[in-house]
C-alpha positions as CSV (number, residue, x, y, z in Angstrom):
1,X,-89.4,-109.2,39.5
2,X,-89.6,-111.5,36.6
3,X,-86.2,-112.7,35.2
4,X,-85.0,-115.5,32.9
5,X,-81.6,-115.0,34.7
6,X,-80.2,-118.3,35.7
7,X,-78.7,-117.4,38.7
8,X,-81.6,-115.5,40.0
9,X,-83.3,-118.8,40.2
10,X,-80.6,-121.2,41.5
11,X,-80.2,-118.6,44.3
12,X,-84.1,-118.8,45.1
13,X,-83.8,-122.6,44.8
14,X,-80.9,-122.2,47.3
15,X,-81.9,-119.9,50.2
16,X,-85.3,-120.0,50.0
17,X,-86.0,-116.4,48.7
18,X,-87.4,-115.0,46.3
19,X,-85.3,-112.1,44.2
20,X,-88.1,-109.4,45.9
21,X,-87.0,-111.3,49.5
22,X,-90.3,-113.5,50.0
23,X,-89.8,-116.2,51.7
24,X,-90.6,-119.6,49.4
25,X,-90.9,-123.0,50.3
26,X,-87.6,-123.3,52.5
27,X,-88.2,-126.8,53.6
28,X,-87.9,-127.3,50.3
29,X,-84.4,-125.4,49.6
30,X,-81.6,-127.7,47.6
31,X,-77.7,-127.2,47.5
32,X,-76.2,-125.2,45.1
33,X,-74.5,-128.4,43.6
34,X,-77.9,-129.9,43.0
35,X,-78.9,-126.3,41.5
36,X,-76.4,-126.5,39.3
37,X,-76.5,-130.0,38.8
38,X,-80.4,-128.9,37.9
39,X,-79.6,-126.4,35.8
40,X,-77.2,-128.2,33.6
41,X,-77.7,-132.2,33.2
42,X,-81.3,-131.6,34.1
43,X,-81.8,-128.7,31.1
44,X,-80.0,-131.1,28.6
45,X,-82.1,-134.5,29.7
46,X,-85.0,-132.6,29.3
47,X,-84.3,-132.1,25.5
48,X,-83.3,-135.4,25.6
49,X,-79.5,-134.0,25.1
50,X,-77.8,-135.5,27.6
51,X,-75.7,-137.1,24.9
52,X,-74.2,-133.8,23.8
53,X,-74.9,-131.2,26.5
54,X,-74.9,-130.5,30.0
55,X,-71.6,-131.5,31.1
56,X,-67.8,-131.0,30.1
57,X,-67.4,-134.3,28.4
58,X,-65.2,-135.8,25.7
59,X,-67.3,-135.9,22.5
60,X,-70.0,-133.3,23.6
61,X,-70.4,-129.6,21.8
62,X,-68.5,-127.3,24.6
63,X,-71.1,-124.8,24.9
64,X,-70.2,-123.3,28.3
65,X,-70.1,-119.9,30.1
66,X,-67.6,-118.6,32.0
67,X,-68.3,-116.8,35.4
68,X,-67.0,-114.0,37.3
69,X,-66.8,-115.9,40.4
70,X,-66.7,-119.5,41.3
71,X,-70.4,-120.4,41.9
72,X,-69.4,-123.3,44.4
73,X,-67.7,-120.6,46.9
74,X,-70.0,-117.6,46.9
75,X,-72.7,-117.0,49.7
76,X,-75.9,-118.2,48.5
77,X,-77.2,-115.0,49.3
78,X,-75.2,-113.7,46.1
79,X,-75.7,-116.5,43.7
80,X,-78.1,-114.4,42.4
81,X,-75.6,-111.5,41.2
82,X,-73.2,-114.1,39.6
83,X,-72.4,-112.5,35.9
84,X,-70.9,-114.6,33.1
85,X,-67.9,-112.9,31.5
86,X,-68.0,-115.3,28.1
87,X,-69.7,-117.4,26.5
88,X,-69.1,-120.3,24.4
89,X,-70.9,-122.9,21.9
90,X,-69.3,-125.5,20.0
91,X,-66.0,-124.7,21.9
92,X,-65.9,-121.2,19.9
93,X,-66.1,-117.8,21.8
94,X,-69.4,-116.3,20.9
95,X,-69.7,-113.5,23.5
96,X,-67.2,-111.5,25.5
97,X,-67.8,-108.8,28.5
98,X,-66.7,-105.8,27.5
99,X,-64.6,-104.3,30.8
């Protein structure tokens, strides 16, 4: 399965497994700090952005998403099925879950 679903990929970077359970490149697995880590600084240095996203920083534009669980304390075998509940750019609520 295809997916452009964040999670999805921080949990195959994680355990190892793909989202249709093939194993890929274990030895090569990271923690899910350094996922995150990837997923956040790394995604703004490599629009050179780093100035202004990536991190929650005085000065930078608050574009964050909030998560139904903390991603820090799930198993990594559930990473993957992480939802965001809001969303937010320039410190402004853009996008709600409707429960």
């Amino acid at each position: 399965m295809v997916t452009n679903n964040p999670f999805v990929g921080m949990a195959t970077a994680v355990t190892g497994r793909t989202s249709d359970g093939k194993v890929w490149i274990p030895s090569q697995n990271i923690s899910v700090e350094r996922a995150l880590r990837c997923y956040t600084m790394g995604g703004a240095k490599a629009c050179f952005m780093e100035d202004r996203l990536g991190s929650v920083e005085p000065g930078k534009w608050a574009d964050m998403v909030v998560l139904d669980r903390d991603l820090l304390s799930v198993p990594a075998e559930q990473i993957g099925q992480v939802q965001p509940v809001m969303t937010m750019v320039a410190g402004k609520v853009v996008w709600e879950r409707d429960d």
